[in-house]
Backbone bond lengths (Angstrom), bond angles and torsions (degrees), N, CA, C in turn:
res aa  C-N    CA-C-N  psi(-1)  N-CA   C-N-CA  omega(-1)  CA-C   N-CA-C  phi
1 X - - - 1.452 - - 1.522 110.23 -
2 X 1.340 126.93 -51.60 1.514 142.17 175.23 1.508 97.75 -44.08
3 X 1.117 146.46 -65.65 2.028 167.58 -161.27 2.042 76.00 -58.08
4 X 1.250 109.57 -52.90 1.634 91.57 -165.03 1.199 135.37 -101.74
5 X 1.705 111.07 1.05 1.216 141.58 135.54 1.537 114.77 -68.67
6 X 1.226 125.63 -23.00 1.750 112.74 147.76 1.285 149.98 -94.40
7 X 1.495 85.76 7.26 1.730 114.03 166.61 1.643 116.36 -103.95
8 X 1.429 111.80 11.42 1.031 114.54 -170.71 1.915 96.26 -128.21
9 X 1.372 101.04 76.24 1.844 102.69 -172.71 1.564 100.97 -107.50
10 X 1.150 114.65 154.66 1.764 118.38 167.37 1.569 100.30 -54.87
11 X 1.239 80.43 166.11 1.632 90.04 -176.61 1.284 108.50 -107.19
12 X 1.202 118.62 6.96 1.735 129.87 161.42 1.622 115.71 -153.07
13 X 1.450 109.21 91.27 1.135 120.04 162.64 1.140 140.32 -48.43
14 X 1.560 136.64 87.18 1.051 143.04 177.66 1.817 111.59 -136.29
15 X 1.449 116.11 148.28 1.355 132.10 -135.89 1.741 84.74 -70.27
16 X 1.456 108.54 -102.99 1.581 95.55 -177.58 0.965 137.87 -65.37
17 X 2.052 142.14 133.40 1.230 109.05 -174.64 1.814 114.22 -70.83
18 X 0.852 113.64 167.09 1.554 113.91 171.44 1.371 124.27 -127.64
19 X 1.076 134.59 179.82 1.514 134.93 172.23 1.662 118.47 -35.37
20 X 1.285 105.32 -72.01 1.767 142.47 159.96 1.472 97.08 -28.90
21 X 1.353 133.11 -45.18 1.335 139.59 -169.81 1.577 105.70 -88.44
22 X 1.086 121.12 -24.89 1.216 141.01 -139.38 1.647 89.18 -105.76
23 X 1.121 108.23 -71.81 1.969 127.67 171.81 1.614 85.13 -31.61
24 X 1.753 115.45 -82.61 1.450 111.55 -151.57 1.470 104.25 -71.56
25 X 0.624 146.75 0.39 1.915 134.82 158.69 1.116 112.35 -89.59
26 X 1.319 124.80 -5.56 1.858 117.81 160.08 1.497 112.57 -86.11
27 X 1.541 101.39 -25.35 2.062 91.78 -164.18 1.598 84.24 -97.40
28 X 1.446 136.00 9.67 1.584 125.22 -177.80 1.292 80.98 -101.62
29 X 1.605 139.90 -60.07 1.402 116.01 -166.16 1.667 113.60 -74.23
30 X 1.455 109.30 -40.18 1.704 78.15 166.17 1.551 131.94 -73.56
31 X 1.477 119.94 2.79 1.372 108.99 179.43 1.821 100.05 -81.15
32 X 1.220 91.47 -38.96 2.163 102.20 -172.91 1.322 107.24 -75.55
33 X 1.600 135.76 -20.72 1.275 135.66 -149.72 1.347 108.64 -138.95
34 X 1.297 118.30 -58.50 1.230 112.69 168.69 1.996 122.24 -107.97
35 X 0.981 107.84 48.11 1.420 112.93 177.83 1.524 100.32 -56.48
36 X 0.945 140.55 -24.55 1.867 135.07 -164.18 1.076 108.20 -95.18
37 X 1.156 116.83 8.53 1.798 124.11 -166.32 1.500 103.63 -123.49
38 X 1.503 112.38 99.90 1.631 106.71 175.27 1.399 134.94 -83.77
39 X 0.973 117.83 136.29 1.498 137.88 -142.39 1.637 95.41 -91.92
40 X 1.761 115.94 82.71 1.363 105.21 -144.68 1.755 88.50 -108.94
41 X 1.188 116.58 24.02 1.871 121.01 178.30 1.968 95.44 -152.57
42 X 0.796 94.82 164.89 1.553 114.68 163.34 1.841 103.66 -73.43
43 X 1.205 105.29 137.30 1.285 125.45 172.63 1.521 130.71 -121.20
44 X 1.612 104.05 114.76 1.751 73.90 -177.85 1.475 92.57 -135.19
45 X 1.349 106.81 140.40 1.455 100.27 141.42 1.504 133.77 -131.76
46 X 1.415 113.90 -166.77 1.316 124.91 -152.42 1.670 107.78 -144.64
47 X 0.870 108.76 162.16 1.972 123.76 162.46 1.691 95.19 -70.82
48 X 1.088 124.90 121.88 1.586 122.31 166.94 1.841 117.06 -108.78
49 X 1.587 108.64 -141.08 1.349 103.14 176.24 1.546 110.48 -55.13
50 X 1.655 104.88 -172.76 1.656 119.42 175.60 1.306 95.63 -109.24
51 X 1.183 145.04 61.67 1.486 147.12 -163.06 1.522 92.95 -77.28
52 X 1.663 111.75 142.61 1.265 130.67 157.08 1.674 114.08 -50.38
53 X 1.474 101.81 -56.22 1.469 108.39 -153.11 1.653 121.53 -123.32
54 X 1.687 98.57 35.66 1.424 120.18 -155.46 1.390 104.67 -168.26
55 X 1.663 107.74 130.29 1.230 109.17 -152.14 1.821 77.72 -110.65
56 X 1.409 119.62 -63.12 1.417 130.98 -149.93 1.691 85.83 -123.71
57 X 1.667 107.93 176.98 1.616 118.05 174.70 1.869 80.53 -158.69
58 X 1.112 97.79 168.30 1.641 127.65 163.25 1.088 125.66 -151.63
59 X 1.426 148.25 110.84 0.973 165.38 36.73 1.641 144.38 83.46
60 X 1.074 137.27 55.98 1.516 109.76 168.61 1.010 140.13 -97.84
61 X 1.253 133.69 149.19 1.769 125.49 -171.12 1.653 120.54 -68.95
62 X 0.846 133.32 145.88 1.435 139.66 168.54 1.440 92.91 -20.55
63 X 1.331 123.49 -104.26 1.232 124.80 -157.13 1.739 119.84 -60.35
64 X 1.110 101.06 0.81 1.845 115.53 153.83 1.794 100.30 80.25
65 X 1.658 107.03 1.34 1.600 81.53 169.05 1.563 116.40 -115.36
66 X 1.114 117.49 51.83 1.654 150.28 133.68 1.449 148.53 -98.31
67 X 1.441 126.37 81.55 1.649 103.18 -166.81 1.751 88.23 -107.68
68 X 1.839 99.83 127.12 1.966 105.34 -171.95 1.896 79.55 -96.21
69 X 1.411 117.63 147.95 0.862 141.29 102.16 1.449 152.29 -33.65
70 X 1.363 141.73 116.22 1.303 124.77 -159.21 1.440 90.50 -128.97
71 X 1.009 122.15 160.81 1.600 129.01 154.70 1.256 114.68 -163.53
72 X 1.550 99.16 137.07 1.781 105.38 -176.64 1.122 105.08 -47.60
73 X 1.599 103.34 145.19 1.476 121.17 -161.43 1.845 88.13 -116.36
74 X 1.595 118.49 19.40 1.408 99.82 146.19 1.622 113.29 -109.10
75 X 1.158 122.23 31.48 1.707 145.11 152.79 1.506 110.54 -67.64
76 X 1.304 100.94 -38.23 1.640 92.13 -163.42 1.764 107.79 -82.99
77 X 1.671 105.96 -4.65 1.606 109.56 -174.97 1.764 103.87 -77.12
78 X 1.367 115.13 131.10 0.949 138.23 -176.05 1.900 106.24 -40.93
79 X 1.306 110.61 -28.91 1.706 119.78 175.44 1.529 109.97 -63.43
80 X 1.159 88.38 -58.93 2.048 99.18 176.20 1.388 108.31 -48.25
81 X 1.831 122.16 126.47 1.692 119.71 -157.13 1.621 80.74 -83.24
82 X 1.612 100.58 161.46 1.558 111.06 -179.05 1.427 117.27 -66.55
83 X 1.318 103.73 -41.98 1.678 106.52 167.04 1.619 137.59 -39.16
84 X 1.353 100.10 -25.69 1.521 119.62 173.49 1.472 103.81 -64.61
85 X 1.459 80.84 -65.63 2.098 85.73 -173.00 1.576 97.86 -49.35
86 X 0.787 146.33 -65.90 1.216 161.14 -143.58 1.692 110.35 -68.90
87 X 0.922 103.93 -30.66 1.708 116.86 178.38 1.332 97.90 -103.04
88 X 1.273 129.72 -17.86 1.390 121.55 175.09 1.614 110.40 -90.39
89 X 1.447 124.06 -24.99 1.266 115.83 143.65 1.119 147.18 -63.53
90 X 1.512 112.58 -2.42 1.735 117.57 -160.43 1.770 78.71 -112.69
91 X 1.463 115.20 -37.13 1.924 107.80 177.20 1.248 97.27 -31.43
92 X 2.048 96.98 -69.71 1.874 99.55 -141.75 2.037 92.86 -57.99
93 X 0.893 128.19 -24.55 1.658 123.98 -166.40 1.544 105.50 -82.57
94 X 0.879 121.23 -39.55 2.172 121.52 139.98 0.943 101.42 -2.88
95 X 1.618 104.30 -82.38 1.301 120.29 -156.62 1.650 136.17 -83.27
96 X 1.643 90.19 -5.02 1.379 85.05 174.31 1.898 93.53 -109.93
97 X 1.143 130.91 20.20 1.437 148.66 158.91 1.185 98.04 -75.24
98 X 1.699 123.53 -50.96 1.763 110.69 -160.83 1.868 101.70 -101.93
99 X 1.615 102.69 21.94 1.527 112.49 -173.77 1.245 141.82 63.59
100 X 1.348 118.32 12.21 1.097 148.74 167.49 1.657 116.09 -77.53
101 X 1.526 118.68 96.62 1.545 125.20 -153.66 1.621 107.91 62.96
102 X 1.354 131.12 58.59 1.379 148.48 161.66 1.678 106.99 -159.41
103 X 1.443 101.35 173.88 1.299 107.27 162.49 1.275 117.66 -90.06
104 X 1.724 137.75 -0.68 1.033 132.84 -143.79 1.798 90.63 -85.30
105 X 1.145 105.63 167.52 1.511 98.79 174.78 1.259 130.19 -111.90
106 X 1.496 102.82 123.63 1.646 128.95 -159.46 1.378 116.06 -29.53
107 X 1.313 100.57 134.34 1.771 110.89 -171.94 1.500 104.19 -90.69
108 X 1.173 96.59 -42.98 2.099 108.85 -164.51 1.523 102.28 -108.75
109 X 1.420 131.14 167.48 0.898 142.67 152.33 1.475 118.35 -70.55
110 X 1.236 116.78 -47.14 1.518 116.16 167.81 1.503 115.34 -134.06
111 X 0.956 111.21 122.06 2.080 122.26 160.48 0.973 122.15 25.93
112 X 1.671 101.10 -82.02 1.509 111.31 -167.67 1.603 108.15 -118.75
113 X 0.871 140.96 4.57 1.773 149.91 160.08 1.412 110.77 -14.78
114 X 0.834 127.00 114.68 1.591 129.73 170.50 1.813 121.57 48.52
115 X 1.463 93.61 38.42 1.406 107.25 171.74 1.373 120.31 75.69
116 X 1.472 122.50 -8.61 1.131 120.37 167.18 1.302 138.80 -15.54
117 X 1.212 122.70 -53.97 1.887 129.06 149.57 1.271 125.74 -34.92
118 X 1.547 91.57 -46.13 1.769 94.86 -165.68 1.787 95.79 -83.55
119 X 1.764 117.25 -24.48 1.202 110.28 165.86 1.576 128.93 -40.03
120 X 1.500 95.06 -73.66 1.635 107.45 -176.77 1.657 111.69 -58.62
121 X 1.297 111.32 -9.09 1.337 101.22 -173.85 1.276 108.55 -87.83
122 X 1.238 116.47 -29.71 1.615 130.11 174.46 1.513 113.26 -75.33
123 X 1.637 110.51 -16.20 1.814 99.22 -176.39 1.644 82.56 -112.14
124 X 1.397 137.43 26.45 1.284 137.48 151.39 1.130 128.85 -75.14
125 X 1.540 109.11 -54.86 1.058 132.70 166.61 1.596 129.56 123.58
126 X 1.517 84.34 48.99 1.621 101.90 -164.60 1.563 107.54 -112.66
127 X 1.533 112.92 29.92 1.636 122.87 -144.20 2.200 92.09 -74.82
128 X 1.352 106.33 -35.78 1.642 82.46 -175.96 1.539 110.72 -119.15
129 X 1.816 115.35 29.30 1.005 108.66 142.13 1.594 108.75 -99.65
130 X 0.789 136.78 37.09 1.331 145.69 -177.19 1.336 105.65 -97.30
131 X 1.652 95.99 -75.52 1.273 130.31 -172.55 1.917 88.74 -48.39
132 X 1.268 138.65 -95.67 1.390 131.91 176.40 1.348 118.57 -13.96
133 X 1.761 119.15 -61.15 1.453 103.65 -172.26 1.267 97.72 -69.54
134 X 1.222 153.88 -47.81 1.431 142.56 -165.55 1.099 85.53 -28.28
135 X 1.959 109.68 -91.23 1.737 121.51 -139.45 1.834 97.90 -45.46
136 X 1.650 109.49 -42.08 1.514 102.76 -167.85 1.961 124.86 -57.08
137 X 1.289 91.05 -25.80 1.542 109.38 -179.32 1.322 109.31 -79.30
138 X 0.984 125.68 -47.24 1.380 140.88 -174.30 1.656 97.01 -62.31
139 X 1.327 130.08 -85.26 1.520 162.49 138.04 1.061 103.87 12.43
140 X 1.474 128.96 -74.30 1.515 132.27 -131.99 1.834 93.68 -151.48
141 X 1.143 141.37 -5.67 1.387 113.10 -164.67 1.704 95.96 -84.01
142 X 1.625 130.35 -49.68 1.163 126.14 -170.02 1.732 125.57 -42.47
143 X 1.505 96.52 -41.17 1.381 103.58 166.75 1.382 123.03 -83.11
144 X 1.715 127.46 -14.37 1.130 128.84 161.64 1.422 112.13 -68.29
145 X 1.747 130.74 -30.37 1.361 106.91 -179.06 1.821 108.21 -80.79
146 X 1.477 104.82 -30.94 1.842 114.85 -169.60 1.690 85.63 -41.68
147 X 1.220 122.14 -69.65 1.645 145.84 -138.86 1.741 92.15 -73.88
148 X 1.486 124.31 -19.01 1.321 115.63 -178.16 1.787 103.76 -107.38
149 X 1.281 116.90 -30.61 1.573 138.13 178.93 1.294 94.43 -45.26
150 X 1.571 106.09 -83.25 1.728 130.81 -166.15 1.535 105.59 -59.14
151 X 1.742 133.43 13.37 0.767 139.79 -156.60 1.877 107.62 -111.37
152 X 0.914 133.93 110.08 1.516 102.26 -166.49 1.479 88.20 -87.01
153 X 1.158 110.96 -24.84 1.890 111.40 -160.72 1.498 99.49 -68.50
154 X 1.244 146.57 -36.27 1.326 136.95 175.62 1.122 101.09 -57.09
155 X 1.269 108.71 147.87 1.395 111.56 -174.29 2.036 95.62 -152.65
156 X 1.429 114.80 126.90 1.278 129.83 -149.12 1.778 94.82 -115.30
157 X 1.396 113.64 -178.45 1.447 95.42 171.88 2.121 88.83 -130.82
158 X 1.381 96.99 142.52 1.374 114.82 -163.78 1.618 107.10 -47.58
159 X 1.212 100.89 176.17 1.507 109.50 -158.45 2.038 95.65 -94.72
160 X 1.435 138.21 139.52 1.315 135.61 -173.21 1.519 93.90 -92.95
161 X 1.131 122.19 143.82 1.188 127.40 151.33 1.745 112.84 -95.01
162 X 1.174 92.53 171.14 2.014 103.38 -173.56 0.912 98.04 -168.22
163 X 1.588 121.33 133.52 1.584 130.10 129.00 1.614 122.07 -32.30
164 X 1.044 107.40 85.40 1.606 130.23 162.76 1.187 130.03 -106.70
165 X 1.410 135.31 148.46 1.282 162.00 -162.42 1.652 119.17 -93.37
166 X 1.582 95.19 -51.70 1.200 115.99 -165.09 1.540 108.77 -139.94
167 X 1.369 130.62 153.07 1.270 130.29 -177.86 1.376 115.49 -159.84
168 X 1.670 115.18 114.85 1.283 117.77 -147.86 1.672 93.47 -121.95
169 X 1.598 118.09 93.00 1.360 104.32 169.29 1.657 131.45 -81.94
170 X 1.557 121.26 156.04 1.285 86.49 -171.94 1.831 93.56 -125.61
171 X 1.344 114.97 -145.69 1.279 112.43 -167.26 1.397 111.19 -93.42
């Protein structure tokens, strides 16, 4: 498992991720991953809260031509493996694929129901970063947030609020 979690590196190494980092790994996985999926609002996201029990959220604005993205903003610490972040961006883009925080129109009745996420992510082609963030989430995330929480020195960037409609957290 370790051999394929070290074959699985960003493709631009730099210490913290940041916003800027954050922007270009959403328009690289939807240009490589989700190209079939039209981008029918403005999208943005951001680093959000340090949530315990929440990796990503999605979002749309009242007047529906906004869907925010959120992602724990203890992702962007250089400890957190890149693959996480990275599968936690291709979730929230799932989900605004099956219209859930988009305008597109709803595929599922609910989110996460019978694995659906973890489906499309696997007929995407995200099959052994998958396989990694699982074991890592499962494994290692509880003690990665305690060890960053109990931390005063980490220092995260605050959580955005928005006028939203809808709010789709994921795992």
């Amino acid at each position: 498992m370790h051999a394929v979690a070290q074959a699985l590196k960003p493709r631009l190494l730099s210490g913290l991720r940041d916003s800027q980092w954050l922007k270009q790994e959403m328009e690289y996985l939807w240009t490589h991953f989700f190209a079939d999926i039209p981008r029918v609002n403005v999208v943005e996201v951001r680093f959000a809260g340090s949530w315990k029990s929440r990796l990503g959220v999605i979002s749309l604005s009242e007047d529906t031509r906004t869907s925010y993205i959120g992602i724990n903003s203890l992702l962007s610490l250089p400890e957190a493996p890149y693959y996480v972040s990275r599968i936690t961006v291709a979730h929230e883009l799932v989900h605004y694929a099956h219209g859930f925080g988009s305008p597109l129109p709803r595929q599922h009745r609910h989110p996460h129901r019978g694995r659906i996420v973890e489906k499309e992510l696997l007929a995407r082609g995200f099959r052994q970063e998958w396989v990694v963030y699982h074991d890592w989430i499962r494994n290692h995330w509880y003690d990665f947030y305690d060890s960053c929480a109990l931390n005063p020195e980490v220092v995260v960037p605050a959580p955005v609020a928005g006028n939203t409609r809808e709010t789709y957290a994921s795992q």
